[in-house]
NUKE-311577 format. One line per field, with one value per residue (C-alpha): x, y, z; residue in one letter. Coordinates in nm, 4 decimals, padded with zeros to 6 digits. Layout:
! NUKE-311577
x <- c(X  ...)
y <- c(Y  ...)
z <- c(Z  ...)
res <- c(A  ...)
***
This chain:
! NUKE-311577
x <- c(-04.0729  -04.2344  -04.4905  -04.4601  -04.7584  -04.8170  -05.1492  -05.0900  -05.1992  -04.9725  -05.1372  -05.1058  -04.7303  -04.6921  -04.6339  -04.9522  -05.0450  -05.0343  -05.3574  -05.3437  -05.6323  -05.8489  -05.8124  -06.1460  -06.3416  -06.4313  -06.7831  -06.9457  -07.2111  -07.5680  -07.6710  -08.0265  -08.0535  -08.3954  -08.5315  -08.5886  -08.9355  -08.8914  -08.9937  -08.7479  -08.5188  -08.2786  -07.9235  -07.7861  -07.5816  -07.3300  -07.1945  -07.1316  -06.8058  -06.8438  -07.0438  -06.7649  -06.5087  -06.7638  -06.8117  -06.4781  -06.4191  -06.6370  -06.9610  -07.2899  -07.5592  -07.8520  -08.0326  -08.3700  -08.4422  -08.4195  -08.2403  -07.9567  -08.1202  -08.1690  -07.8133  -07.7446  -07.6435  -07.8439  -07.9041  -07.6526  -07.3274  -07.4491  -07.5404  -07.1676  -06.9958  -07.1432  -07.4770  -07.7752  -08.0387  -08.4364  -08.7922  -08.9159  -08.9016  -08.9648  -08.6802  -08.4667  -08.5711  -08.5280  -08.1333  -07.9906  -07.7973  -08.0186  -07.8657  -08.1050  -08.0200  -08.3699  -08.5595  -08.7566  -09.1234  -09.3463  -09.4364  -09.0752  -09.0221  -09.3036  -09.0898  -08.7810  -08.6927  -08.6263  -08.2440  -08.2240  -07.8819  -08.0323  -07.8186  -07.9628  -08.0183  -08.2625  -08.3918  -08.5123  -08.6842  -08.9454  -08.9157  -09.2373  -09.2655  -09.3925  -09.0912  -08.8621  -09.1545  -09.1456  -08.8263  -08.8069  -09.0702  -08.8834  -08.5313  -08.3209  -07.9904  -07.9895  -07.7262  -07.7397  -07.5474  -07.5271  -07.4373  -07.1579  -06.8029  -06.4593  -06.1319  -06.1126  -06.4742  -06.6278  -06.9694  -06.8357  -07.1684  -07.2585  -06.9837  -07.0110  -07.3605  -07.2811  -06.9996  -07.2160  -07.5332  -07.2938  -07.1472  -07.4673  -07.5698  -07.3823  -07.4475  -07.8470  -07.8358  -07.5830  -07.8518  -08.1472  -07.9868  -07.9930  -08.2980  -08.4747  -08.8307  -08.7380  -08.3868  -08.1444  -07.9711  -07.6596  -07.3173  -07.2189  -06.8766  -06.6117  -06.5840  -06.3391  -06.5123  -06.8300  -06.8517  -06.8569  -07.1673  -07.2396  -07.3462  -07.4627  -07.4188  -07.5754  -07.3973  -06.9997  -07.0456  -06.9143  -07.2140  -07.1476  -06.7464  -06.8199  -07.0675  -06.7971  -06.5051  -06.7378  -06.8232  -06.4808  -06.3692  -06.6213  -06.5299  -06.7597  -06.7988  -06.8772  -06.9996  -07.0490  -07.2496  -07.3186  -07.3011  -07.0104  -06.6758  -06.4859  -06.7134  -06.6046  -06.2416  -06.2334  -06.3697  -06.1288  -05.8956  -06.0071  -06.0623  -05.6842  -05.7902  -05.9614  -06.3364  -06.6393  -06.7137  -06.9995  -07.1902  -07.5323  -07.6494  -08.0096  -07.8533  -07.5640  -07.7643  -07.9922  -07.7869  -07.6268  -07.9117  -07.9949  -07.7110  -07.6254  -07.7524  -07.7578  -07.8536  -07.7862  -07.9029  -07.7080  -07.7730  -07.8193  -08.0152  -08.0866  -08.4155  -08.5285  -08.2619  -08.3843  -08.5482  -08.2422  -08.3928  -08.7678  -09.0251  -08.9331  -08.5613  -08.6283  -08.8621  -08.5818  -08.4053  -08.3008  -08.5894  -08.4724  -08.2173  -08.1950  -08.2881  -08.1632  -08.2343  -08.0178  -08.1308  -08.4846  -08.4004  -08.4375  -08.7302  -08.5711  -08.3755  -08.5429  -08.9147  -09.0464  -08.9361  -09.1941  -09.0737  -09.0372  -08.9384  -08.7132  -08.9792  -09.0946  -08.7934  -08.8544  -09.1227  -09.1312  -09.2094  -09.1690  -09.0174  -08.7540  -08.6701  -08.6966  -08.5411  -08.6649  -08.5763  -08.4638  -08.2272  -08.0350  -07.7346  -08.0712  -08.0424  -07.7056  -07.7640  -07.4625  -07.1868  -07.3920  -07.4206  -07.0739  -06.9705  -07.2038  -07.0405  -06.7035  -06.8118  -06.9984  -06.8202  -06.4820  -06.7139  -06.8836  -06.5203  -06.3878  -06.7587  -06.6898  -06.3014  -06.4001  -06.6804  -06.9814  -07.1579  -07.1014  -06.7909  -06.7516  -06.9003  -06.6678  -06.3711  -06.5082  -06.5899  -06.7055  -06.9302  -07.0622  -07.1842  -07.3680  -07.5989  -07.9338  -08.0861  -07.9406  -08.1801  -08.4753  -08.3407  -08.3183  -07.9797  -07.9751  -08.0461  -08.1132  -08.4381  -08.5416  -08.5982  -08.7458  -08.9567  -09.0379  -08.9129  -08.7651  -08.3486  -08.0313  -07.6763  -07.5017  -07.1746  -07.3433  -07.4559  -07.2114  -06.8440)
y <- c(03.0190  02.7977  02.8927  02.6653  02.6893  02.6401  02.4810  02.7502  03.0854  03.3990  03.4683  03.0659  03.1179  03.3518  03.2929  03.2110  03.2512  02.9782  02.8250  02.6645  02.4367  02.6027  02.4591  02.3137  02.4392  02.1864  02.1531  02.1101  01.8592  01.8131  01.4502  01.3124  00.9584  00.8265  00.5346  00.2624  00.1908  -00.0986  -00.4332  -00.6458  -00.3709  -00.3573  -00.1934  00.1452  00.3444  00.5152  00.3446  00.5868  00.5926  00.6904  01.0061  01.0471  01.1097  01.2835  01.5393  01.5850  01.7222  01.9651  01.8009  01.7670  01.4487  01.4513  01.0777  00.9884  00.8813  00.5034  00.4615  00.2798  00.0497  -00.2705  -00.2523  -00.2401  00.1239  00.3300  00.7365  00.8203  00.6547  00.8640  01.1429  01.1224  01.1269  01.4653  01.3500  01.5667  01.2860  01.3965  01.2914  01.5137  01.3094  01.5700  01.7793  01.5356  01.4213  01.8108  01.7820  01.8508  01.4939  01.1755  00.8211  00.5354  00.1801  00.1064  00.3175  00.6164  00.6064  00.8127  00.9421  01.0189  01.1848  01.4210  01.5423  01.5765  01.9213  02.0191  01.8923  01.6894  01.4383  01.0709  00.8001  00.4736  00.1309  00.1168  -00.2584  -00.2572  -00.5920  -00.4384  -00.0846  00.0964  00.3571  00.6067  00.6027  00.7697  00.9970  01.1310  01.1737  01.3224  01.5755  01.7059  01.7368  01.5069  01.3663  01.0314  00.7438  00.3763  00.1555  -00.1255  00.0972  00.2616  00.0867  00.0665  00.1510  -00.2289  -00.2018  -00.4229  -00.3521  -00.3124  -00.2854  -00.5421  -00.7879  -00.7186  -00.8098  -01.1021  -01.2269  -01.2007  -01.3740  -01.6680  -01.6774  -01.6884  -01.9483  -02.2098  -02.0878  -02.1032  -02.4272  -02.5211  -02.4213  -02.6008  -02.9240  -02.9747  -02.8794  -03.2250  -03.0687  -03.1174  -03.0970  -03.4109  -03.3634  -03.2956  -03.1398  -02.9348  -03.0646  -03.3021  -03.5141  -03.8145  -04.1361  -03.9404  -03.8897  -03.4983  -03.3217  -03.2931  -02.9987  -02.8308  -02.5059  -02.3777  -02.0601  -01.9616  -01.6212  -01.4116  -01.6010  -01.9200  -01.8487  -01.7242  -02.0175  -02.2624  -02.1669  -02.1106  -02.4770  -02.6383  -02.4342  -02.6241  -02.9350  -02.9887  -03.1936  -02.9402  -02.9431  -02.6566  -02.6247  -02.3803  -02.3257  -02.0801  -02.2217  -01.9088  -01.8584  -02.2080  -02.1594  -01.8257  -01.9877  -02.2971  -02.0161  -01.8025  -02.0726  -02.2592  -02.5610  -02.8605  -02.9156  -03.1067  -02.8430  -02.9038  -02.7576  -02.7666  -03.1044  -03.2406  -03.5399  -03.5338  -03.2684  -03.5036  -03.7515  -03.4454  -03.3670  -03.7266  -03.7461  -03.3901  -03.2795  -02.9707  -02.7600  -02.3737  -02.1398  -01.8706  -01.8334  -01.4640  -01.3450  -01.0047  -01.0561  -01.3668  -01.6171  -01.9429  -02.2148  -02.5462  -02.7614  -02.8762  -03.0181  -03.3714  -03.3419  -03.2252  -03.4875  -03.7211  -03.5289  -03.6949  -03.6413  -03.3451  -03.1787  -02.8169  -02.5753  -02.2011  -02.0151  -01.7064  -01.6773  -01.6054  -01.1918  -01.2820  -01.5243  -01.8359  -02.1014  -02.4470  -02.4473  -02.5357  -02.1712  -01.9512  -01.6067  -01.6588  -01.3927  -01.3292  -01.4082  -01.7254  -01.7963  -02.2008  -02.4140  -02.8013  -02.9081  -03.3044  -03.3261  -03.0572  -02.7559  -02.4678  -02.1258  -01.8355  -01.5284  -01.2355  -00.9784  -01.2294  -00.9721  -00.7954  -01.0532  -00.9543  -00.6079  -00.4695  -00.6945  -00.5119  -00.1871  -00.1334  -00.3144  -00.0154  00.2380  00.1200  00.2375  00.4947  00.6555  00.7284  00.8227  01.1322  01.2451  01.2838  01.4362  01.7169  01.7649  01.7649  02.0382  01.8797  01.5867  01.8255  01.8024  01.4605  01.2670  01.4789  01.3131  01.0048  00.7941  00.4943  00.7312  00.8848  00.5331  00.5351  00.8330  00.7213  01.1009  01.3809  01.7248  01.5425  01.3412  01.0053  00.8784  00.5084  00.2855  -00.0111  00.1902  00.3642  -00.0024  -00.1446  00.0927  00.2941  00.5828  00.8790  00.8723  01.0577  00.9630  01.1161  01.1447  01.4121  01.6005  01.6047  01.6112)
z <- c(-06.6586  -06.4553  -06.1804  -05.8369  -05.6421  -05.2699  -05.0484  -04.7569  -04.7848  -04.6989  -04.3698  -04.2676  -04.2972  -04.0718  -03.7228  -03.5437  -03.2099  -02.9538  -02.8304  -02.5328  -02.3880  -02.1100  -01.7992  -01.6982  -01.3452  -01.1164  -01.0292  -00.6984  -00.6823  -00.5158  -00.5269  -00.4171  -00.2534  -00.2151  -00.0996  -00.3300  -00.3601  -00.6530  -00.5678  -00.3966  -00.4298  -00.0734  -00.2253  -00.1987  -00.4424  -00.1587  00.0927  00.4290  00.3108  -00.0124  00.1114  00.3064  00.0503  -00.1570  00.1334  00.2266  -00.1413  -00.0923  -00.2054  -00.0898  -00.0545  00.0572  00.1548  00.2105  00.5932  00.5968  00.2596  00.3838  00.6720  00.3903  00.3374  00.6893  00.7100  00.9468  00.9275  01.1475  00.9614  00.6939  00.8873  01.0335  00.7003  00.6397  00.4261  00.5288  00.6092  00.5672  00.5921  00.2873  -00.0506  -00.2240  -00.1052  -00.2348  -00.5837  -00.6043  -00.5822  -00.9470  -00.9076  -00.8596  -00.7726  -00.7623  -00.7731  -00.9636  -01.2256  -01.0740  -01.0567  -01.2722  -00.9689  -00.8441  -01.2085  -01.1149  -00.8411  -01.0576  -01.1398  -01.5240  -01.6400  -01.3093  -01.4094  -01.3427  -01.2760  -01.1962  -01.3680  -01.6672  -01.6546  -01.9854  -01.9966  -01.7119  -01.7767  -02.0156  -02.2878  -02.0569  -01.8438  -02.1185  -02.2136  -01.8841  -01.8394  -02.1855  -02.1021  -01.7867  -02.0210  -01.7891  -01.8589  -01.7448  -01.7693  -01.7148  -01.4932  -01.7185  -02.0253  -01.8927  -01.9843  -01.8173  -02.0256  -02.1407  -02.2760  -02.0112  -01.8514  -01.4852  -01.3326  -01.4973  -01.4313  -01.0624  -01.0489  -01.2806  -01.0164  -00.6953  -00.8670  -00.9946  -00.6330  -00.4563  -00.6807  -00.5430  -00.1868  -00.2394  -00.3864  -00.0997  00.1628  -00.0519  -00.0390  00.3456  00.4160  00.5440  00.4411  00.0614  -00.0064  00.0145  00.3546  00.1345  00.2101  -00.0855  -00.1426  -00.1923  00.1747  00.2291  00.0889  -00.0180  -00.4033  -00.4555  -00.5495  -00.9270  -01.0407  -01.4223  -01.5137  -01.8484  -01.9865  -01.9582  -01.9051  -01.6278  -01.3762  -01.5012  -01.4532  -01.1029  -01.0024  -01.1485  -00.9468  -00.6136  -00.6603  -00.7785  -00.4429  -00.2630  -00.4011  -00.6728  -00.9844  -01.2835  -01.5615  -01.7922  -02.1136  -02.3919  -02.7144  -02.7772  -02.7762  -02.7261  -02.4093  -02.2809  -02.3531  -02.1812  -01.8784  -01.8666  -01.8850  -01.6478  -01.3685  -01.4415  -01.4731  -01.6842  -01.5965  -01.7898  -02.1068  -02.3700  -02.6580  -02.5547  -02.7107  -02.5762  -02.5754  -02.3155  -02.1425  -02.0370  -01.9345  -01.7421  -01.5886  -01.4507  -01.2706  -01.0914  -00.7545  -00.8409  -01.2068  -01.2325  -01.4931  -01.6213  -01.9948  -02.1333  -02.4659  -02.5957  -02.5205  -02.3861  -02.2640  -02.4473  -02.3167  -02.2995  -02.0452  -02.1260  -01.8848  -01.9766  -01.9237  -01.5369  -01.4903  -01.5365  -01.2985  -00.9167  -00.6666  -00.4653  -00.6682  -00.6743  -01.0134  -00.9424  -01.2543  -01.2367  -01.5930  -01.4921  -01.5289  -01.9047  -01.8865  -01.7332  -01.9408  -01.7799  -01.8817  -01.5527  -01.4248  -01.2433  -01.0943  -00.7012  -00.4483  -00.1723  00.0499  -00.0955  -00.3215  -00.3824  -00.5378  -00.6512  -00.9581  -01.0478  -00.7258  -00.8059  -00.5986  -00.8052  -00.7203  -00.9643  -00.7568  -00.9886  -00.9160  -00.6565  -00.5702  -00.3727  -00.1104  -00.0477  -00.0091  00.1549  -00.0483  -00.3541  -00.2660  -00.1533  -00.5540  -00.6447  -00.4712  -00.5617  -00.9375  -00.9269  -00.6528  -00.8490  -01.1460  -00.9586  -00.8736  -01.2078  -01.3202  -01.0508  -01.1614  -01.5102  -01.4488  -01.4125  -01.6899  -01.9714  -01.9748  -01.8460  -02.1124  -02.3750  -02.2017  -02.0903  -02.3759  -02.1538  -01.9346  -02.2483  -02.3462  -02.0515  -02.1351  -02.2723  -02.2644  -02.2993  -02.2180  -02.3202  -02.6423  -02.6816  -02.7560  -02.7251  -03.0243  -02.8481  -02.6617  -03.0094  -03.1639  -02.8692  -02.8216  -03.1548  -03.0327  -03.2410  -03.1046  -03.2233  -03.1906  -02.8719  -03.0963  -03.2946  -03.0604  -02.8125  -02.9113)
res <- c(X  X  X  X  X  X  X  X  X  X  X  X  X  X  X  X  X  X  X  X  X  X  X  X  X  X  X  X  X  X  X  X  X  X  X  X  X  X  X  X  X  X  X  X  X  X  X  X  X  X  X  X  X  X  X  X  X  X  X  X  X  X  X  X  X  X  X  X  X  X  X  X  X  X  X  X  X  X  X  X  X  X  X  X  X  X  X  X  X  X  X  X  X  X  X  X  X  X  X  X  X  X  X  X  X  X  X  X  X  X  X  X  X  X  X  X  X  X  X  X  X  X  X  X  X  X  X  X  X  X  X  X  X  X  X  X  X  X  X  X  X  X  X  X  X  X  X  X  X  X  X  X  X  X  X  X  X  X  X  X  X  X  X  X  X  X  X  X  X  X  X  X  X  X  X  X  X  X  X  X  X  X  X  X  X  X  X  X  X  X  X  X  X  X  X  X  X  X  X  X  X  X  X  X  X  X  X  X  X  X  X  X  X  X  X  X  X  X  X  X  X  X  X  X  X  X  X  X  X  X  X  X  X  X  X  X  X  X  X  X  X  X  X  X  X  X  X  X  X  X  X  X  X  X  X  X  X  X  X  X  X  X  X  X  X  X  X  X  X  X  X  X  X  X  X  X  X  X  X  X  X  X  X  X  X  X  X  X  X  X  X  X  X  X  X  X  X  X  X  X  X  X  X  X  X  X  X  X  X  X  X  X  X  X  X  X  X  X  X  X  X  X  X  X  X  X  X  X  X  X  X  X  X  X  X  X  X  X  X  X  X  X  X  X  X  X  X  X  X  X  X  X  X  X  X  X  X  X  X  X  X  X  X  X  X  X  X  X  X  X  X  X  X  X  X  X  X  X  X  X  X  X  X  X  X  X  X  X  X  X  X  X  X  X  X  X  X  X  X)
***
């Protein structure tokens, strides 16, 4: 007699009941908008409108007097989308939501109240130790700009930045070469009769895609160089048409180099952006062309690069204009604000329908990405090794 044997047990064959998911409660939120006190820093996270559609759902912001004016948005279009505009700083780093464009203070941590949610950009390369011990210390959960991703996997905070810095680019460098003090009394483009202005670009990432089409549209001969092929296929691609591509070889860079009007950095590194164009090669440069080193966030990829500012963006160096600036989308405050806005802005709506971060993050696998602490705890890799700081995977811990 043979004996056939089952893997359920008696009870799991019998009908069970049916469990239906709980249908989550949407949140209210409280969000803080100070003013930005880091250097050179003029953008805003919320546009008027923005606030607007946050406060018509039901939600409240409060700004910082003056927080807006950089941008071009006084206290009163933000007062008349419902946002309750104040003098007292303090009042509002006390909100249980904070949106900053750059990294709080120590200081403005101080004034944070214990599991305040942070959003705001991290800038690694110029943020310290401190800062995470800090923020640690008062149990925040804070998330990143340029960590979070979009469904395709992208860095949209990133990108956006990427596009307007590769856009302004060209425009700076357009503006350089006329003035008569240094520059070359130049027309940026492609004129009847006139041969068209050659320009370099070094990197084929999104801000060398972006500076490459803004000067083709202008009328420019490019020239692109780096050392990924993929990179320079996807921008061939991506622009729809055939331009100049290179490996970076010192070579043909040079002789590159000698003959453009105009050179643009926009190489990227994980930590420092290397160094492709050496003191010698933009010696042998034209007297008054134009260097704008987007690439000087990560260090600077010509060696004559030395950080500038807004307010004295350009130097010479063997009779070279050099622009250094970092953080470029800054000088176009309101165009980068409202690409700001437009991210964050639909993010904050789906954290209050989902029921606040909590949940948020558990659905959102691209906003979870974005979360660096969570209550206190470390959860980003990236800052454990660069830092030597104790972290824990936000997949086991929240899921």
């Amino acid at each position: 007699m043979s004996i056939s044997f089952t893997p359920f047990t008696k009870q799991q064959l019998l009908p069970q009941e049916e469990k239906l998911e709980v249908a989550r409660k949407k949140s209210d939120l409280f969000i803080g908008i100070p003013n930005e006190t880091s250097y050179q820093e003029r953008r805003i996270c919320l546009t008027p409108d923005a606030v607007n559609s946050l406060t018509f759902n039901g939600h409240r912001v409060m700004i910082e007097a003056g927080a807006g004016e950089s941008s071009s948005y006084s206290d009163k279009e933000y007062s008349d989308a419902g946002a309750e505009v104040t003098n007292d700083t303090k009042k509002v780093f006390g909100c249980p939501m904070i949106l900053k464009v750059g990294p709080p203070t120590i200081a403005e941590i101080e004034m944070m109240n214990s599991q305040t949610i942070l959003i705001s950009s991290i800038q690694l390369k110029t943020t310290r130790k401190a800062y995470f011990e800090a923020l640690s210390k008062k149990k925040i959960t804070a998330l990143a700009f340029e960590y979070i991703k979009d469904e395709d996997g992208t860095y949209p905070a990133v990108r956006s930045s990427s596009e307007i810095a590769g856009t302004a680019s060209v425009l700076i460098a357009a503006e350089l070469m006329i003035t008569n003090e240094f520059g070359k009394g130049l027309l940026f483009g492609n004129i009847t009769g006139v041969p068209p202005t050659d320009v370099v670009i070094l990197g084929a990432g999104t801000v060398g895609e972006f500076a490459a089409k803004t000067a083709i549209g202008l009328g420019a001969s490019v020239k692109v160089f780096d050392n990924s092929i993929t990179k320079l296929r996807r921008l061939q691609n991506n622009i729809n048409q055939r331009i100049f591509t290179s490996t970076i070889q010192p070579k043909s860079l040079l002789k590159a180099l000698r003959r453009c009007d105009v050179a643009i950095g926009a190489m990227s590194g994980i930590e420092r952006c290397p160094v492709v164009v050496t003191e010698t090669m933009v010696e042998h440069m034209k007297r008054g062309a134009v260097i704008v080193d987007v690439s000087i966030d990560t260090g600077g990829c010509f060696e004559t690069s030395e950080v500038t500012s807004h307010e004295k963006p350009t130097f010479i160096k063997s009779n070279v204009v050099h622009y250094c600036v970092p953080n470029i989308p800054s000088r176009y405050s309101k165009t980068a604000s409202l690409a700001i806005s437009n991210i964050i802005s639909p993010y904050l709506m789906q954290i209050a329908e989902d029921g606040g971060i909590e949940s948020a993050i558990r659905c959102d696998i691209g906003l979870k990405h974005g979360v660096y602490l969570y209550h206190g705890i470390l959860t980003s890799k990236v800052i454990g090794d660069w830092f030597d700081l104790p972290n824990n995977d936000i997949n086991l811990i929240v899921f």
